[in-house]
C-alpha positions, 0 to 999 in steps of 0.5 A, spaced: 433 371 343 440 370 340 446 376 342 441 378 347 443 378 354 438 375 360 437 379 365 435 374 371 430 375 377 429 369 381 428 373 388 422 378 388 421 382 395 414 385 394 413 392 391 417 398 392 412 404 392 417 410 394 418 415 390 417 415 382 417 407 378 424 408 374 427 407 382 424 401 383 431 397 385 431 391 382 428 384 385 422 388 386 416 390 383 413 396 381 406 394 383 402 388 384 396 386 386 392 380 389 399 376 390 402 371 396 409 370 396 412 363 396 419 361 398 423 363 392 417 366 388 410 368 388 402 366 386 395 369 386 392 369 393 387 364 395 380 366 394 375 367 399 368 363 401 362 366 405 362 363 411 356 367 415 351 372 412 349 379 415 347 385 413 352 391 414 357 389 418 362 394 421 367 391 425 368 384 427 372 380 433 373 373 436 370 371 441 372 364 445 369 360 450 374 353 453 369 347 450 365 351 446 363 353 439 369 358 435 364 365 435 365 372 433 362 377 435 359 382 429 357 389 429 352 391 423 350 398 422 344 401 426 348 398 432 346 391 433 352 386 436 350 378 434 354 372 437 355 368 430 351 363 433 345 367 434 344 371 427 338 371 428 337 377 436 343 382 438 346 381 445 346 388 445 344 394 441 346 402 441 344 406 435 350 411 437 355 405 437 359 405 431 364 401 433 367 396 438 372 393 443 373 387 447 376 383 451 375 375 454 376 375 461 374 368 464 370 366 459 367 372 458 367 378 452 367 384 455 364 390 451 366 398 450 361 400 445 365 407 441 365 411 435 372 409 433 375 416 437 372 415 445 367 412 449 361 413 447 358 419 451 352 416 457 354 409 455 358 403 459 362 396 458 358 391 458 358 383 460 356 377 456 357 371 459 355 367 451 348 366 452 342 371 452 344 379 452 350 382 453 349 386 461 352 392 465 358 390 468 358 392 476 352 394 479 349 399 483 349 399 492 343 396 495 339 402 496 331 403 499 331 399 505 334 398 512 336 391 515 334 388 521 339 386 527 336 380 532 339 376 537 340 369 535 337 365 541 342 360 540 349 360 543 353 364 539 360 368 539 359 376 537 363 381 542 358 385 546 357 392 544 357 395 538 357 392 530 355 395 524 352 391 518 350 392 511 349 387 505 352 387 497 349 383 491 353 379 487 352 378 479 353 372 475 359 374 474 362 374 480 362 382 481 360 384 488 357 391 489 357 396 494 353 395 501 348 399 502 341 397 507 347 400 513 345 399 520 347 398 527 346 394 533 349 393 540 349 385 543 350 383 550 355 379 546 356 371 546 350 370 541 349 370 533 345 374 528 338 374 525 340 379 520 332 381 515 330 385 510 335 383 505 334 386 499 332 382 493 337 383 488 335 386 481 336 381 475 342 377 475 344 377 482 346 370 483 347 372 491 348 376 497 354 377 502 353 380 509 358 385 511 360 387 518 365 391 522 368 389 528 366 392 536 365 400 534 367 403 542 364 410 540 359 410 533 356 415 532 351 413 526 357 414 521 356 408 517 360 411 510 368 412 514 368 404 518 372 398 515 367 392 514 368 385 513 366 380 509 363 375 515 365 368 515 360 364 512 356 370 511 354 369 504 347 368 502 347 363 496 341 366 493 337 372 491 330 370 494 331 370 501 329 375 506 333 372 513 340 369 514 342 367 521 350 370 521 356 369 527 363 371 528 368 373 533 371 378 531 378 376 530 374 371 525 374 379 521 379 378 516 377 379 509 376 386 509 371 388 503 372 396 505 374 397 497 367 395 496 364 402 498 369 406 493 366 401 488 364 404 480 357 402 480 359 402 473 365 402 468 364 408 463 365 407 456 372 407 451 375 407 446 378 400 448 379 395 453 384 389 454 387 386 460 394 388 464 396 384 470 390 380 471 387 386 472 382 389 466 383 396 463 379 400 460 381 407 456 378 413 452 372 414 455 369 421 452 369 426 458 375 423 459 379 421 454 386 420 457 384 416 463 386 409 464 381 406 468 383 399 472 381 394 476 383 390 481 387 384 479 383 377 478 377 382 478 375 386 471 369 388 474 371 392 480 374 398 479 376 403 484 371 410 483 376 414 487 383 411 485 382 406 480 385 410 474 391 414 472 391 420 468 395 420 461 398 426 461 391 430 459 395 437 457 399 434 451 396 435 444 396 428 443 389 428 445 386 421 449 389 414 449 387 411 444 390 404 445 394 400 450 398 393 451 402 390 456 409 389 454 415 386 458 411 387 464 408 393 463 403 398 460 404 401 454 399 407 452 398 410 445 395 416 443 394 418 436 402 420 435 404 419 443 406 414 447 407 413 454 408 407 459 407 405 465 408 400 472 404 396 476 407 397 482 401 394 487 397 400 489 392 402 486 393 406 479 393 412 481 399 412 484 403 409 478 408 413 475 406 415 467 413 416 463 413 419 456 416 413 450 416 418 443 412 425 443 410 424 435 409 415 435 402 413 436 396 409 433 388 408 433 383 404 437 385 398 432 392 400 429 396 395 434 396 387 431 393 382 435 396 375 434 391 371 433 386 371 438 392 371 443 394 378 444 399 384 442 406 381 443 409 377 438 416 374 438 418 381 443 416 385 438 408 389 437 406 392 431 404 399 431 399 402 425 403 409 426 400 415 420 408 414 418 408 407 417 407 400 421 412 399 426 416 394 431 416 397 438 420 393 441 421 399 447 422 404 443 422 407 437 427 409 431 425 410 423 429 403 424 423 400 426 419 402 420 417 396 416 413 399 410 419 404 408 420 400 401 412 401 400 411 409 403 407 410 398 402 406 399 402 407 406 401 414 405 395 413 401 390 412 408 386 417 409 389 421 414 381 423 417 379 416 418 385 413 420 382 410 426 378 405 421 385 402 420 385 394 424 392 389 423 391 383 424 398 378 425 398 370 423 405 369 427 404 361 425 405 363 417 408 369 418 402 375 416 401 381 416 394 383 414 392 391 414 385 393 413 385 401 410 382 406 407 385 408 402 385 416 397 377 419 399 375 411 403 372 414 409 372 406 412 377 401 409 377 400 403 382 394 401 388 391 405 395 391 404 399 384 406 406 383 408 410 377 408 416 377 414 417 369 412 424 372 410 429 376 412 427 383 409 419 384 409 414 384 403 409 388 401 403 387 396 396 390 396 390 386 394 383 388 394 377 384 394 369 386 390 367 387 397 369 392 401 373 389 408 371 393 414 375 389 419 379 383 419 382 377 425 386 372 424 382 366 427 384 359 429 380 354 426 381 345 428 390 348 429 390 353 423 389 360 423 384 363 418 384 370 417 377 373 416 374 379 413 369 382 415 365 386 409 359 391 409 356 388 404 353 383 408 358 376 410 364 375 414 369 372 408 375 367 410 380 366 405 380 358 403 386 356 401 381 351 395 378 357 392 380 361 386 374 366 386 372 371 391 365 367 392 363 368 384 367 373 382 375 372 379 381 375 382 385 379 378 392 378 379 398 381 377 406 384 378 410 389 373 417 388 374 421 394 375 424 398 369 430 394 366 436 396 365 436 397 372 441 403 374 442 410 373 443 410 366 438 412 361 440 414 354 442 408 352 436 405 348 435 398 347 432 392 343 428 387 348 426 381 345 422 377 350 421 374 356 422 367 359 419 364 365 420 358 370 411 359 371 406 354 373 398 356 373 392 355 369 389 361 365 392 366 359 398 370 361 397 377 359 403 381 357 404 388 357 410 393 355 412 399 356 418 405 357 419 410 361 413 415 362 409 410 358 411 414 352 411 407 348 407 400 350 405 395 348 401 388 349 405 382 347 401 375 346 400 372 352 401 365 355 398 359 356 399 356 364 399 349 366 399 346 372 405 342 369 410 344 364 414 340 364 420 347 361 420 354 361 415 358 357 417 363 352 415 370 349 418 373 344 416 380 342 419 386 339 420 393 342 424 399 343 426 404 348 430 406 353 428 401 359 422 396 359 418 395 364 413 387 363 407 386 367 404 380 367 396 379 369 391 375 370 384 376 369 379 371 369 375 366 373 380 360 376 386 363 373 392 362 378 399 364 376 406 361 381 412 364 378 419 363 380 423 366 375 423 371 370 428 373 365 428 379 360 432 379 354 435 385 351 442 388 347 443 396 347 442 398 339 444 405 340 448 410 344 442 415 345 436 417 341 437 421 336 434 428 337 428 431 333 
């Protein structure tokens, strides 16, 4: 390699696919697969090793209860949910339900069954509570019977007069229904309250609360228009009761459970769910698409039918919500290409004012990354899956918050038509980024672009699996975070950090550097005699050349990896042209590759290439 000057690359910032490949600025990669990044260099990725077995899995989300076993919550198709530690009997199962979102809430997973656009039509978010099957979230009045009011034949303090009555079902979940069974009574005052006919509740209901008015001077026998209470000690601590003896002053009254009368007896499907404030807000459901609905804070499941929700701009073209977070105290809502944001303000939400962020950014059900099993946010910042690009929101939008500029190419591979498929998962510890995406005709995701934003400037690379990763989250396993994948074929995969094959079958590996020389200049043909390499490994590295619109190729003799050299390797070859590109690849089983520092030779030989 003598008279031939080394061109030196000791920093790689991942590929760069904007535009054609003789662009590519130097440091970068024309294209790469299946690669991690380390601090001054690059390897093969890990490989992956089946930890659960499904048949058909769709979407996948974690799901965590204090002092339990770490779970998932796996959907297959034909619409059945399992927990991961019950393979064997869904929690839920809806034929329509392609799609899924939750959210854990006290220790609960909250469920809106979808399609990946709304809610599924007629369906409801549901409740699972970790064993058995997942219910209904809310419930319905008590309805069909009429209490019975008596005097108590022992002293009491209930003002003479007039008082209405009525009794609400509480689940498991702690969710207290609408009253029903209305009725009035009138008392000579200074006795207690034999209160009969309670209703039993239907299944789950854990107990009853007793509800009353206070003295009613001119009732007319409208029980719906009356402000009730909760009466102290008035809850029934059981559903199997028929009778229970209630007594209060008036002033006692303090809890008002009017709120209760406008309760949802049930919370309409999404497209998706999470909490804001203490409150759980659900969105997109199919007959309306740009309605939030909310609830009362410190209780998912109560949500006001009347004023419980706000509307998202409804007459714009960006069509339903789509996904919502909470940042810096406020809401934030996306359509497909809006976004909106809104304020708890300490009303009901339908009195919260909606402002418009940015009329063409936006995302899908899945396209905002979840750290961890923690939330959106990240270092103030949220990763929006946008069809231009992954962006950082950080209050507002600008093409300065793309990150995935230097890979636009790839980026613009997705498929527009399913690009609700997409899911983001972040790894804030390692400082990941993990996109599942369907790319070119892929109507489900396909294969997954990885990001590493460990340095200063983001670095992009694809890798691919022999199964097809429908959905991804980055777990916490024993203080580690494990990203997971989700494949149709019928596992849940983690990347292990032991492995050098996905499952039996080798990882293929590889970067092709950019076309050197780098710069504008392309009539000079040069000599490129051969490569240097700072590379630890095991396997045979294969070596492929070629020239501008690989009008020449060529395959030099591959290298022999070890896991301590001890030197650098050498390659000499001989070839001729303009500018060289070098890729470098592995193929077999158990084959890894750390590089972190390549060098080509080369001298100019003519001018420019003599024509004819």
């Amino acid at each position: 390699m003598k008279d031939h000057a080394p061109l030196v690359i000791d920093s790689f910032r991942g590929t760069f696919d904007r535009g054609e490949d003789d662009v590519v600025p130097a440091g970068f990669f024309i294209d790469s697969l299946n690669i991690r990044f380390l601090r001054g260099g690059f390897n093969t990725r890990y490989g992956t090793t089946s930890t659960l077995t499904l048949a058909n899995i769709r979407r996948i989300a974690v799901y965590k209860r204090v002092g339990e076993a770490q779970r998932l919550l796996i959907l297959v198709s034909g619409g059945l949910l399992y927990d991961s530690t019950n393979l064997s009997t869904p929690i839920l199962s809806i034929a329509a339900m392609s799609d899924f979102s939750m959210a854990t809430i006290f220790g609960r997973a909250y469920i809106t069954p979808h399609n990946g656009l709304t809610g599924l039509p007629g369906e409801k978010v549901y409740v699972y509570t970790g064993a058995g099957t997942a219910l209904p979230a809310a419930g319905s009045a008590p309805s069909g019977f009429t209490l019975t009011i008596t005097e108590d034949v022992g002293s009491g303090n209930i003002e003479a007069g007039i008082h209405a009555y009525g009794v609400a079902f509480e689940t498991a979940t702690g969710y207290i229904t609408a009253p029903g069974g209305f009725v009035q009574h009138t008392t000579v005052g200074g006795f207690g309250a034999n209160v009969g006919v309670l209703a039993i509740g239907p299944a789950g209901t854990v107990a009853r609360h007793i509800v009353a008015t206070k003295l009613l001077p001119n009732f007319i026998g409208d029980f719906a228009n009356q402000t009730y209470y909760f009466v102290p000690g008035g809850r029934v601590p059981n559903n199997t009761a028929v009778n229970f003896t209630v007594n209060f002053y008036d002033a006692d009254l303090q809890d008002e459970a009017t709120f209760l009368l406008e309760q949802e007896t049930e919370i309409p499907a999404g497209v998706g769910i999470s909490l804001y404030r203490g409150r759980m807000i659900v969105w997109g459901e199919n007959l309306n698409p740009a309605t939030v609905r909310v609830s009362k804070s410190g209780e998912p499941e109560s949500m006001n039918a009347v004023e419980g929700f706000l509307t998202c701009n409804p007459g714009d073209s960006g069509g339903g919500v789509k996904n919502c977070c909470e940042y810096r105290t406020q809401l934030v809502m996306f359509k497909s290409q809006r976004t909106y944001v809104t304020s708890d303000n300490g009303d009901e939400a339908a009195f919260w004012e909606v402002n418009s962020v940015d009329m063409s950014v936006g995302t899908e059900c899945h396209g905002l990354g979840k750290s961890l099993d923690f939330g959106e946010n990240v270092q103030d910042q949220i990763f929006v899956a946008d069809r231009t690009g992954l962006r950082m929101f950080g209050g507002t939008f600008s093409q300065a918050t793309v990150i995935t500029g230097d890979f636009e190419d790839q980026w613009n591979r997705i498929n527009q038509a399913a690009f609700h498929t997409v899911e983001v998962a972040i790894d804030p510890v390692r400082q990941h980024i993990y996109v599942v995406a369907p790319l070119d005709a892929a109507v489900v995701p396909s294969h997954t672009f990885f990001g590493d934003y460990s340095d200063e400037a983001i670095k992009w690379t694809t890798w691919s699996f022999p199964w097809a990763p429908q959905s991804i989250t980055v777990d916490v396993v024993n203080s580690v975070p494990v990203p997971r994948f989700g494949a149709y074929v019928g596992n849940v995969y983690n990347i292990d950090e032991t492995n050098l094959l996905d499952g039996l079958t080798a990882i293929e590996s590889y970067v092709e550097f950019p076309f050197y020389p780098v710069g504008p200049e392309d009539d000079v043909v040069n000599h490129f005699t051969g490569i240097r390499l700072r590379a630890k490994g095991a396997g045979n590295l294969l070596i492929s050349l070629r020239g501008l619109d690989n009008a020449l190729t060529a395959n030099a003799q591959g290298l022999s990896l070890s896991a301590a050299p001890g030197k650098p390797l050498m390659r000499g070859f001989n070839f001729t042209s303009e500018r060289c590109a070098v890729k470098l690849r592995l193929a077999n089983a158990n084959e890894w590759m750390n590089v972190t520092k390549f060098t080509l030779f080369a001298t100019p030989v003519w001018d420019e290439r003599p024509e004819g």
